[in-house]
DOBABA-700316 format. One line per 5 residues: their letters; for each residue x, y, z of N, C-alpha, C, O, CB. Coordinates in Angstrom, 3 decimals. Glycine has a CB too. Example, Ala and Ser with C-alpha at 12.3 -4.5 7.8 and 13.67 -1.06 7.14 Angstrom:
<koldos>
AS) 13.190:-5.690:7.800:12.300:-4.500:7.800:13.200:-3.300:7.800:14.236:-3.319:8.465:11.308:-4.473:9.046  12.850:-2.250:7.080:13.670:-1.060:7.140:12.900:0.030:7.870:13.409:1.138:8.039:14.084:-0.598:5.725
</koldos>
This chain:
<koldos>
XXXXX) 0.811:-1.188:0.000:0.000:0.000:0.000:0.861:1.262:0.000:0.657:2.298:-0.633:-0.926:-0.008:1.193  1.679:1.027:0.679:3.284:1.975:0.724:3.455:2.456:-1.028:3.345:3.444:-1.754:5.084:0.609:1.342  3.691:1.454:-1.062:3.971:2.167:-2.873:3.008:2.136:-3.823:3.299:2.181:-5.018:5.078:1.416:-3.783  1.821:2.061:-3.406:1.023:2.436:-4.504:0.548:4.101:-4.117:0.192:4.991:-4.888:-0.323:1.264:-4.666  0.723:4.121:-2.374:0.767:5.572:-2.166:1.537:6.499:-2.960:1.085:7.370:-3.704:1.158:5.782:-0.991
XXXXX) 2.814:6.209:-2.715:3.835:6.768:-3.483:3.893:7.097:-4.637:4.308:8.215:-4.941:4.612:6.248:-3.471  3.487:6.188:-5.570:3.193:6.406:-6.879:2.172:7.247:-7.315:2.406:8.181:-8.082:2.991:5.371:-7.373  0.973:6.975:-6.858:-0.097:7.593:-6.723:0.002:9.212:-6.462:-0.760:10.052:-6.941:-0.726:6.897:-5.742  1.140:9.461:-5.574:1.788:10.764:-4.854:2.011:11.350:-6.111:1.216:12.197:-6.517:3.236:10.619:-3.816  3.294:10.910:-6.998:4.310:11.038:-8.040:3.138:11.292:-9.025:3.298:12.191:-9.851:5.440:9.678:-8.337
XXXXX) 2.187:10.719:-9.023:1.439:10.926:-10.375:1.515:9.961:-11.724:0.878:9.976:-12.777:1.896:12.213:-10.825  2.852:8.900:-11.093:3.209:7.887:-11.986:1.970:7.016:-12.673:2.024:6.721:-13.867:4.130:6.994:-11.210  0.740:6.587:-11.752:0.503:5.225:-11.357:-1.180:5.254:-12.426:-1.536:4.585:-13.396:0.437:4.970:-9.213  -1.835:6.344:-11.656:-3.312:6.529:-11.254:-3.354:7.759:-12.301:-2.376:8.496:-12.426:-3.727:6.881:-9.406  -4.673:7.961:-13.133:-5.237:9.413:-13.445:-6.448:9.224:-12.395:-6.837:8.263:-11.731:-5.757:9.774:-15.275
XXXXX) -6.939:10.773:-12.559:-7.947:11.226:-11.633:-9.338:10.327:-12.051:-10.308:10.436:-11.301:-8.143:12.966:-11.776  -9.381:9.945:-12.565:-10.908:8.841:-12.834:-10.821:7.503:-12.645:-11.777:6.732:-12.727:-11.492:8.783:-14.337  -9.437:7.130:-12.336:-8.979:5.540:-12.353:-9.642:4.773:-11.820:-9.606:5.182:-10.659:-7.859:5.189:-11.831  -10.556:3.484:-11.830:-11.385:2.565:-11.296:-10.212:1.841:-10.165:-10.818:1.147:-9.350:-12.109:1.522:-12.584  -9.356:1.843:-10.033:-8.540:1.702:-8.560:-8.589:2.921:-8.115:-8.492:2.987:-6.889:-6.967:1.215:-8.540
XXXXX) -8.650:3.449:-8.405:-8.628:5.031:-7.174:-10.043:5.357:-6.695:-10.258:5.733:-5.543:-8.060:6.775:-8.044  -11.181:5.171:-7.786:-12.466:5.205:-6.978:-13.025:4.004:-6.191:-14.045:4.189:-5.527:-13.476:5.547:-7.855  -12.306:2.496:-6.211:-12.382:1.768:-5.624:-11.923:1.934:-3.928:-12.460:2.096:-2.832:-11.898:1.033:-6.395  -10.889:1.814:-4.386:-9.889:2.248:-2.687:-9.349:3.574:-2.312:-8.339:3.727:-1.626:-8.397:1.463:-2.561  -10.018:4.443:-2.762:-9.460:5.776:-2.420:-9.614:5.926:-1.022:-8.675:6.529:-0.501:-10.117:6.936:-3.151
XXXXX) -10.651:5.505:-0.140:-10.837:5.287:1.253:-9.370:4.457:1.762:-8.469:5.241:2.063:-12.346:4.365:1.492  -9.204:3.737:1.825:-8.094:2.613:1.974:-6.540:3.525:1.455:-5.600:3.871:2.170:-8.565:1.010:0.730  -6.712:3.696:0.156:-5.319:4.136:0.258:-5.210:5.716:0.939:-4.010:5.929:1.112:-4.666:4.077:-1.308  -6.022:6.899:1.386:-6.243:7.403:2.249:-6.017:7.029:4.051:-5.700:7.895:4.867:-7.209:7.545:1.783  -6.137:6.310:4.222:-6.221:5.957:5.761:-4.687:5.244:6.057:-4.110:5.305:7.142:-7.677:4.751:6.125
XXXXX) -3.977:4.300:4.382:-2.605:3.857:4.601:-1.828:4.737:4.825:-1.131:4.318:5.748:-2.076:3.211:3.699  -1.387:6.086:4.447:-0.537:6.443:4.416:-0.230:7.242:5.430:-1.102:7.803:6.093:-0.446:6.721:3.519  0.724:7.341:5.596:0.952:7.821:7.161:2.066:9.115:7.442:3.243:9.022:7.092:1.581:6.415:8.037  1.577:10.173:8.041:2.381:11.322:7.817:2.901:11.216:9.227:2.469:10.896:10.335:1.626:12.759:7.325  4.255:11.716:8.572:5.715:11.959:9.645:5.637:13.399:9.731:5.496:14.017:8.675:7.474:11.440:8.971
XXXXX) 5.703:13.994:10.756:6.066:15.440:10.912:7.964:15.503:10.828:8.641:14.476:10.767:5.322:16.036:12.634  8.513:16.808:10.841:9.798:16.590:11.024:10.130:17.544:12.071:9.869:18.743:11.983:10.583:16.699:9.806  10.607:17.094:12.889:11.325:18.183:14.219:12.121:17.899:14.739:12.508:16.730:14.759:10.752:18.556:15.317  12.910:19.241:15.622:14.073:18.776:15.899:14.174:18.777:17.555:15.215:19.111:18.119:15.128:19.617:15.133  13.198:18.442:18.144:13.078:17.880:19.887:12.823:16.657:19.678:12.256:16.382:18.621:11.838:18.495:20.986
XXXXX) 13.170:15.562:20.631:12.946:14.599:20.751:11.502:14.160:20.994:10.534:14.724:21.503:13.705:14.358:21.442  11.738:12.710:20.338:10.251:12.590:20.723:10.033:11.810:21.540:10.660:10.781:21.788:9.407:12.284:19.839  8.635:12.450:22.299:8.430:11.984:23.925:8.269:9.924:24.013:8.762:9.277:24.937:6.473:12.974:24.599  7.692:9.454:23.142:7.620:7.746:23.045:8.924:6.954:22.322:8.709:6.292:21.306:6.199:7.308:22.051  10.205:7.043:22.852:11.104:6.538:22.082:11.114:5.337:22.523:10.336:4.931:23.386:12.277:7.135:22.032
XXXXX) 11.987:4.661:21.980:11.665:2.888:21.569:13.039:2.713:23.010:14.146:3.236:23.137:12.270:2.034:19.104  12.348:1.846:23.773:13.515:0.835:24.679:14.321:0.564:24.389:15.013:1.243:25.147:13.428:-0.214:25.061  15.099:-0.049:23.722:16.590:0.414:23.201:17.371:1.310:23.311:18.535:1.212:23.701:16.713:0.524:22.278  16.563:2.688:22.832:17.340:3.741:22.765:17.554:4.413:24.744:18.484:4.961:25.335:16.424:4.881:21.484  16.417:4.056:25.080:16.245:4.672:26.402:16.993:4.005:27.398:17.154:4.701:28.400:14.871:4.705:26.817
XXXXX) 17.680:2.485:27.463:18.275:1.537:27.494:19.806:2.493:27.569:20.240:3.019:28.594:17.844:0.480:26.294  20.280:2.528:26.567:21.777:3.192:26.018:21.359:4.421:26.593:21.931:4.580:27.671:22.236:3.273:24.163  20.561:5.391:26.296:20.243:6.381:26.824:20.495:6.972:28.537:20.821:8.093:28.927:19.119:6.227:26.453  20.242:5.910:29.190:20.120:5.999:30.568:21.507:5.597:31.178:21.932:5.938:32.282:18.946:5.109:31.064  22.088:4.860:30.314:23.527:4.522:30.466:24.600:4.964:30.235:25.789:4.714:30.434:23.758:3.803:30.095
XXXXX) 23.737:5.944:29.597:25.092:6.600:28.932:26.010:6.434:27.947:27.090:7.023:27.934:25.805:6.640:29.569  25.596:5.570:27.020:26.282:4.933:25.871:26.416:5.714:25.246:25.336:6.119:24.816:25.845:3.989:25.195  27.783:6.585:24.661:27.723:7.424:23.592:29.044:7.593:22.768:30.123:8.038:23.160:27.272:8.662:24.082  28.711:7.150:21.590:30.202:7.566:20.742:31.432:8.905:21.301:31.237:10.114:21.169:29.586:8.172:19.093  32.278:8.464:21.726:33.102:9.551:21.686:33.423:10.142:20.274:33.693:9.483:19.270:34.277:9.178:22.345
XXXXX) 33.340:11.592:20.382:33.504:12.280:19.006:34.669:12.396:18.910:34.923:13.591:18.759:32.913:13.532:18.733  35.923:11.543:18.916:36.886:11.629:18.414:37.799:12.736:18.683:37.316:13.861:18.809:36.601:11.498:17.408  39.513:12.495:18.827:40.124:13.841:19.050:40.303:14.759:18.058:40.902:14.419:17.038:41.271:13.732:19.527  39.849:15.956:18.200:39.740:17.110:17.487:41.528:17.588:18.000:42.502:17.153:17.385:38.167:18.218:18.038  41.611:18.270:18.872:42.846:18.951:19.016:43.825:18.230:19.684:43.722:17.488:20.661:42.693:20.126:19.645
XXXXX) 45.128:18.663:18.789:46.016:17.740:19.072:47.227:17.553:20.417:48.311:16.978:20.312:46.558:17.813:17.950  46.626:18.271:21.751:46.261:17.130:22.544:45.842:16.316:23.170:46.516:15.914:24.118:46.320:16.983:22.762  44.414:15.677:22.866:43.765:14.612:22.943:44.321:13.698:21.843:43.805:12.593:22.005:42.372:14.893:22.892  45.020:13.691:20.961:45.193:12.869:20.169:46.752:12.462:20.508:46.968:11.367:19.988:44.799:13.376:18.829  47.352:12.717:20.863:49.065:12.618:21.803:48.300:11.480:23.087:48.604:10.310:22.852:49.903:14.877:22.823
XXXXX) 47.780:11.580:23.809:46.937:10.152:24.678:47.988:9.937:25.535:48.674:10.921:25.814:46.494:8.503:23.727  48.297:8.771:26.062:49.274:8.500:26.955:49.787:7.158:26.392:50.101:6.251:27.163:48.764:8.485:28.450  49.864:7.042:25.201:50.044:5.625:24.201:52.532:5.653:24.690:53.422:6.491:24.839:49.188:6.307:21.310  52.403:4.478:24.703:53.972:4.142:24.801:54.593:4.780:23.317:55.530:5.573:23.411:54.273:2.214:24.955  54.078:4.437:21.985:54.918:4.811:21.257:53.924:5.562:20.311:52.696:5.627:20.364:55.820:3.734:20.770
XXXXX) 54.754:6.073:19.490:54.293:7.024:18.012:53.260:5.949:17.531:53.056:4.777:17.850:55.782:7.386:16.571  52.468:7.153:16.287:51.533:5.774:15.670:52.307:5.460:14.341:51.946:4.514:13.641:49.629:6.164:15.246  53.103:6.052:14.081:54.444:5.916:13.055:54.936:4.946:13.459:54.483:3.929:12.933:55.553:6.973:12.972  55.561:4.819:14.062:56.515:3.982:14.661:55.704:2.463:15.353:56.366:1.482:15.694:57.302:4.995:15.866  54.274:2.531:15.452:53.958:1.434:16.306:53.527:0.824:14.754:53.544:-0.406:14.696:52.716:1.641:17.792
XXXXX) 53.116:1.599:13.401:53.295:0.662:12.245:54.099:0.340:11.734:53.978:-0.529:10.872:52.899:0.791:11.460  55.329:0.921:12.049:56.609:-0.107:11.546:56.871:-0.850:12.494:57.462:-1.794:11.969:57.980:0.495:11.144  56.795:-1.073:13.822:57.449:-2.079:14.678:56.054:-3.600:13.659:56.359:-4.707:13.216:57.219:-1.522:17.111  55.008:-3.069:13.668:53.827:-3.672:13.464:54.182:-4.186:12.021:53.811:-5.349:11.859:52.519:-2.702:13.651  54.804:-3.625:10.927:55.246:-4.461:9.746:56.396:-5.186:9.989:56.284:-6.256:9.390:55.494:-3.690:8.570
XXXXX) 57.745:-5.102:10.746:58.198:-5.679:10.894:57.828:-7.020:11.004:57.920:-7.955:10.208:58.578:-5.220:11.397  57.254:-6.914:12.495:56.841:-8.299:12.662:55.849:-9.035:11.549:55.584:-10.158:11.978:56.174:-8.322:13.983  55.512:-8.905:10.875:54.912:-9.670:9.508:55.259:-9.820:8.810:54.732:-10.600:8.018:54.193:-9.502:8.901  56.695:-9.049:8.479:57.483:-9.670:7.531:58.597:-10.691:8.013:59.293:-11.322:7.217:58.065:-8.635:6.798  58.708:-10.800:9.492:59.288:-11.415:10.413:58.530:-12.473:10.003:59.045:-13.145:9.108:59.313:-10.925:11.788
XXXXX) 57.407:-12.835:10.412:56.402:-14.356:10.081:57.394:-14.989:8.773:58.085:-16.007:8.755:54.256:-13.921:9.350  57.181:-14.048:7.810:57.541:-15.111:6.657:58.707:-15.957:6.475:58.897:-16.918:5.730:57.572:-14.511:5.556  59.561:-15.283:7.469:60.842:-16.083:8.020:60.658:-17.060:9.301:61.254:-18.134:9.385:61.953:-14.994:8.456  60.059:-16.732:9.963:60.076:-17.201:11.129:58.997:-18.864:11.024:59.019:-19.852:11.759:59.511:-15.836:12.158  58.389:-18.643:10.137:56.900:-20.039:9.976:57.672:-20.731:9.345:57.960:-21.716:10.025:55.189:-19.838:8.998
XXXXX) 58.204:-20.735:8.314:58.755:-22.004:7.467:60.324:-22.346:8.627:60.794:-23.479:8.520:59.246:-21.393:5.309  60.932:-21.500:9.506:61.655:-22.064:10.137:61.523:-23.006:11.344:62.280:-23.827:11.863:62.186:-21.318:10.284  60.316:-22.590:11.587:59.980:-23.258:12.756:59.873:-24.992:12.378:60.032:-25.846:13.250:58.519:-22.552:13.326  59.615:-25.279:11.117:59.603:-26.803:10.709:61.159:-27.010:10.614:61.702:-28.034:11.028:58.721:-27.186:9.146  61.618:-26.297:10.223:63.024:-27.032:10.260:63.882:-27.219:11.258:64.617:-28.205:11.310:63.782:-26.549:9.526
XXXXX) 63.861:-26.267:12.154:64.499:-25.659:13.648:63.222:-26.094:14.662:62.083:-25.650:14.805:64.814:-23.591:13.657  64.071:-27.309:15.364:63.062:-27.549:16.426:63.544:-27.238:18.001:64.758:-27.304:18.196:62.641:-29.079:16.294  62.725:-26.920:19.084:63.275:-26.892:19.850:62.058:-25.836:21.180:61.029:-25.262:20.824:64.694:-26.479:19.207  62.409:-25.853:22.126:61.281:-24.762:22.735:61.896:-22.802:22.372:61.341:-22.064:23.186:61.232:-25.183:24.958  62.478:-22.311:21.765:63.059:-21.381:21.799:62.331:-21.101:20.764:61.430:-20.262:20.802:64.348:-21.340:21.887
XXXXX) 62.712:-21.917:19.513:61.869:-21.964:17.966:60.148:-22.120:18.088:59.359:-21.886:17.172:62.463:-23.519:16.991  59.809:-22.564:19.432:57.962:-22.436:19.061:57.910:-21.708:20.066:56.962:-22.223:20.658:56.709:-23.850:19.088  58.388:-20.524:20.954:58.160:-19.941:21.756:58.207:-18.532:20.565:57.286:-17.715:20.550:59.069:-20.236:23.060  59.358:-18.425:19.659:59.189:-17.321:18.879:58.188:-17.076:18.128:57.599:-16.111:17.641:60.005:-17.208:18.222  58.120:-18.716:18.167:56.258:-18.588:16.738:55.531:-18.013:17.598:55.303:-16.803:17.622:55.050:-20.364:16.031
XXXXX) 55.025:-19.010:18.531:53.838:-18.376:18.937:53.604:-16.995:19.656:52.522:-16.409:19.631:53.350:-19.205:19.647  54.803:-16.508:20.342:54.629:-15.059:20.680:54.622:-14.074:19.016:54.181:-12.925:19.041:56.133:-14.598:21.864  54.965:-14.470:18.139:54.999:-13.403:16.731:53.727:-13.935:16.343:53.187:-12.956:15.828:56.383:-13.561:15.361  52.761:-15.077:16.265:51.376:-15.023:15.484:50.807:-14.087:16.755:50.458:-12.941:16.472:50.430:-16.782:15.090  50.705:-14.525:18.105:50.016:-14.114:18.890:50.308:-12.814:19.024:49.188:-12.317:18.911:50.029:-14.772:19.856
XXXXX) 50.989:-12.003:19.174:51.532:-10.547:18.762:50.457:-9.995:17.426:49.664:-9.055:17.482:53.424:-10.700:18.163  50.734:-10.925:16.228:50.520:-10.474:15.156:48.794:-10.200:15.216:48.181:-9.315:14.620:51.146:-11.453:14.095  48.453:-10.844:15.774:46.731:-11.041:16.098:46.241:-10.497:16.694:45.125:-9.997:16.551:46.188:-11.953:16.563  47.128:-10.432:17.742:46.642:-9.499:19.251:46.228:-7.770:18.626:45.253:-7.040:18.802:48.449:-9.363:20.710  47.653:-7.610:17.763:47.377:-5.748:16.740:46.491:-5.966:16.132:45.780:-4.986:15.910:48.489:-5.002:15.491
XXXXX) 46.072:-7.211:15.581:45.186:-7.070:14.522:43.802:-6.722:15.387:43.335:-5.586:15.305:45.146:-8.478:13.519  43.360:-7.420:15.962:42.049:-7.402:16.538:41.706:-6.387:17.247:40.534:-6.013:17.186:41.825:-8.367:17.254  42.724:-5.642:18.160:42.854:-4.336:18.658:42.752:-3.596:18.027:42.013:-2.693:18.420:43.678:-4.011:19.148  43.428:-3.423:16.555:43.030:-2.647:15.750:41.199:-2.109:15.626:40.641:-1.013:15.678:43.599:-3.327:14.656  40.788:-3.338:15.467:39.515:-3.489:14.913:38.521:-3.040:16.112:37.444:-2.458:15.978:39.289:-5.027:14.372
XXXXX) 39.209:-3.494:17.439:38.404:-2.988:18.626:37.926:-1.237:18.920:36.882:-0.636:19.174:39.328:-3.455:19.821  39.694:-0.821:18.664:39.641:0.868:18.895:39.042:1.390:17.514:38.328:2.381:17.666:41.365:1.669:19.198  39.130:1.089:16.629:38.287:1.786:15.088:36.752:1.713:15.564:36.048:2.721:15.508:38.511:0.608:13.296  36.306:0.598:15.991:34.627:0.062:15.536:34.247:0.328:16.860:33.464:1.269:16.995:34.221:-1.784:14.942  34.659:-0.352:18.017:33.792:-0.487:19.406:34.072:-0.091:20.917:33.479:-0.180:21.992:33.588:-1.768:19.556
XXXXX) 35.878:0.632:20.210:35.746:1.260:21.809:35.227:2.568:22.192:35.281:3.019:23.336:37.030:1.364:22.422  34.449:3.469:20.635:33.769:4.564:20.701:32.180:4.264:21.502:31.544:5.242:21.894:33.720:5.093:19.173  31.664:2.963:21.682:30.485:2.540:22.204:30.697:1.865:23.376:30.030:2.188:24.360:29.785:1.795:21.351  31.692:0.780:23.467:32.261:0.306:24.581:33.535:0.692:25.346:34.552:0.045:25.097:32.357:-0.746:24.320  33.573:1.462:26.052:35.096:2.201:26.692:35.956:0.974:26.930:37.124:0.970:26.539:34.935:3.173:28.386
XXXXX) 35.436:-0.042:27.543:36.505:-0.721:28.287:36.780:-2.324:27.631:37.392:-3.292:28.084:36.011:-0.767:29.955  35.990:-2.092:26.299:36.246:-3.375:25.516:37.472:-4.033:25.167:37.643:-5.118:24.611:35.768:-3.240:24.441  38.275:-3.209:25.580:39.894:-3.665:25.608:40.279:-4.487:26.835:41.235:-5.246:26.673:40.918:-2.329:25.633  39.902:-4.471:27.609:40.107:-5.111:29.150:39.838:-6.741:28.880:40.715:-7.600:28.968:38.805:-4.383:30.466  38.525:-6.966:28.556:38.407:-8.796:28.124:39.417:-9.272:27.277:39.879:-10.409:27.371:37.011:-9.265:27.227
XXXXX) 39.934:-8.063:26.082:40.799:-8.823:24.931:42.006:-9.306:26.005:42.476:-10.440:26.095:41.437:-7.641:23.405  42.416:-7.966:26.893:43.772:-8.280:27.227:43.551:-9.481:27.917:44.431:-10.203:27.449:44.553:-7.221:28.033  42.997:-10.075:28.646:42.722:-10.930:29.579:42.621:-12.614:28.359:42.797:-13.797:28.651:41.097:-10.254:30.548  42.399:-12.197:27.512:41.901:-13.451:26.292:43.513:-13.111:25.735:44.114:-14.175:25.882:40.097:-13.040:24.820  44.051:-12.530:25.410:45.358:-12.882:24.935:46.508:-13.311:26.059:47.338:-14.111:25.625:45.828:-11.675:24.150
XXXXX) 46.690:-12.853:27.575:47.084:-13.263:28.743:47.160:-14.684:28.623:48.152:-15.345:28.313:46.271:-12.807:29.779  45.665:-15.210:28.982:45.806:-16.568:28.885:45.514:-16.941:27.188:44.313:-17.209:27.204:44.722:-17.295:30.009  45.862:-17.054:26.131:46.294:-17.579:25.279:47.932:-17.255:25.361:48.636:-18.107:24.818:45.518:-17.219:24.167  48.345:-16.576:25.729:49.858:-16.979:25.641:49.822:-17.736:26.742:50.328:-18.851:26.610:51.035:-15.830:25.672  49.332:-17.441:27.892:50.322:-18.846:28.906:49.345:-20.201:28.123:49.950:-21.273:28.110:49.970:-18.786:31.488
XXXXX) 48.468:-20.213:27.734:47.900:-21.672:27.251:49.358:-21.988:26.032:50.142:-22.926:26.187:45.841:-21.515:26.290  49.414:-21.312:25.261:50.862:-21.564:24.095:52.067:-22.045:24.568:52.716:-22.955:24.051:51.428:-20.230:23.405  52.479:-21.154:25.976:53.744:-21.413:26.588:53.683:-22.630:27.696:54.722:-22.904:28.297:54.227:-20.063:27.243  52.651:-23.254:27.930:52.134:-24.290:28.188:52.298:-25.459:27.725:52.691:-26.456:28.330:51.297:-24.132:28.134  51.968:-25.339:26.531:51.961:-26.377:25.339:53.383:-26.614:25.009:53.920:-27.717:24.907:51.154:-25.849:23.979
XXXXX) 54.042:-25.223:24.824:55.384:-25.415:24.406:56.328:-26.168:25.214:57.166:-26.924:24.722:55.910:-24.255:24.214  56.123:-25.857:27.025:57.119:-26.617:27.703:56.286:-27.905:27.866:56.876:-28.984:27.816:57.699:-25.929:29.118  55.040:-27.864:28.043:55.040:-29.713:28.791:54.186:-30.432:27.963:53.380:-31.263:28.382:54.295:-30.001:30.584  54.402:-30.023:26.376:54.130:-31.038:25.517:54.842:-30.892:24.020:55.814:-30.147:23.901:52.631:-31.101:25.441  54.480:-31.406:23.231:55.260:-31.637:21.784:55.866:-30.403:21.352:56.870:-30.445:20.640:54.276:-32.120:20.554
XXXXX) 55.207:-28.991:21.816:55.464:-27.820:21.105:54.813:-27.439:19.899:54.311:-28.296:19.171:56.627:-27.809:20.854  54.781:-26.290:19.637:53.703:-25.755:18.490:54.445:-26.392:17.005:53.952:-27.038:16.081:53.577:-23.678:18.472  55.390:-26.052:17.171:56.540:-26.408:15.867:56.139:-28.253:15.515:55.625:-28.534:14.433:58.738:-26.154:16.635  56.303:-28.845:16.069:56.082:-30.299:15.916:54.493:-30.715:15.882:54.087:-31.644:15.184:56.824:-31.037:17.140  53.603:-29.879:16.759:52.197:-30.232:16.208:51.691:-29.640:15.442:50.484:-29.791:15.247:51.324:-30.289:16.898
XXXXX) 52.541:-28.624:14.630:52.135:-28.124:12.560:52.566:-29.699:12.265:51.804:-30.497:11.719:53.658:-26.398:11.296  53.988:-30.040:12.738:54.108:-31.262:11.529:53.260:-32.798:11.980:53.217:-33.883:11.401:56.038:-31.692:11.309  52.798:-32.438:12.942:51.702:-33.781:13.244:50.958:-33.606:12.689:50.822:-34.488:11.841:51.078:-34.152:14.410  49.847:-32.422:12.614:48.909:-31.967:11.495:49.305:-32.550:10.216:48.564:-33.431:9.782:48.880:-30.436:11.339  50.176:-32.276:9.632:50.369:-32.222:8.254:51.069:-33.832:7.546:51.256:-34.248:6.403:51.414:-30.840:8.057
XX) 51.344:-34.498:9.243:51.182:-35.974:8.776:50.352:-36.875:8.225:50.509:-37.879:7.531:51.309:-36.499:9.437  49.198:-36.151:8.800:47.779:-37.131:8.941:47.738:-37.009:7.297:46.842:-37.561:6.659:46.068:-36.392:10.033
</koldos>
């Protein structure tokens, strides 16, 4: 009914004598539904919003002057993407060695450089998308990468090691 309003609106659809328009002119009259436009809120907003609302959920608008954007971060953001390419171009050396070079030293480097490599990645994705809605959404990651490295460094001392269970994998 939506778009036969519409059309009907446009002038596309209907002339003024049309046997659908003297049929349902009642009906498509009563469908259509007018929005006012203003700029106060409106008094019946939907639970959700009143939800976040009451909580206080609100995008930070981002740093404008530059110092809010200086933060209390350890390094440059220059510099934290080259330490950050390094290590990925580090992987491409470091993965195919780990099959050849065995030992706990050799799967302690792997797995701290994927887990490194992952840890930026996902952080990345945290501070871009969700720490403007969630402030402290960084706190669970750190705690989920914590124990994934001691679960890795785990593995590495009191069992086969990461290096030797790629090549168990790749036995089967």
């Amino acid at each position: 009914m939506a778009t036969i309003g519409l059309l009907r609106g446009t002038g596309c659809l209907f002339t003024k004598n049309s046997l659908f328009q003297q049929k349902f002119s009642a009906s498509l009259q009563n469908s259509q539904i007018t929005k006012h436009f203003s700029l106060t809120p409106v008094a019946s907003s939907h639970p959700v919003v009143e939800f976040f609302r009451a909580r206080n959920f609100r995008a930070k608008r981002g740093p404008f002057r530059p110092e809010d954007k200086r933060g209390d971060h350890a390094m440059m953001a220059s510099t934290h993407w080259k330490v950050e390419r390094a290590l990925a171009i580090s992987m491409l050396g470091v993965m195919p060695a780990c099959l050849i070079v065995q030992g706990p030293a050799m799967d302690t480097l792997l797995s701290i450089t994927v887990l490194l490599h992952g840890f930026w990645g996902v952080d990345g994705v945290l501070t871009d998308y969700l720490e403007k809605f969630v402030p402290w959404i960084h706190y669970p990651w750190y705690i989920l990468t914590i124990a994934g490295l001691a679960g890795l460094l785990y593995f590495n001392y009191n069992d086969v090691g990461v290096c030797e269970a790629i090549k168990m994998v790749w036995r089967l």
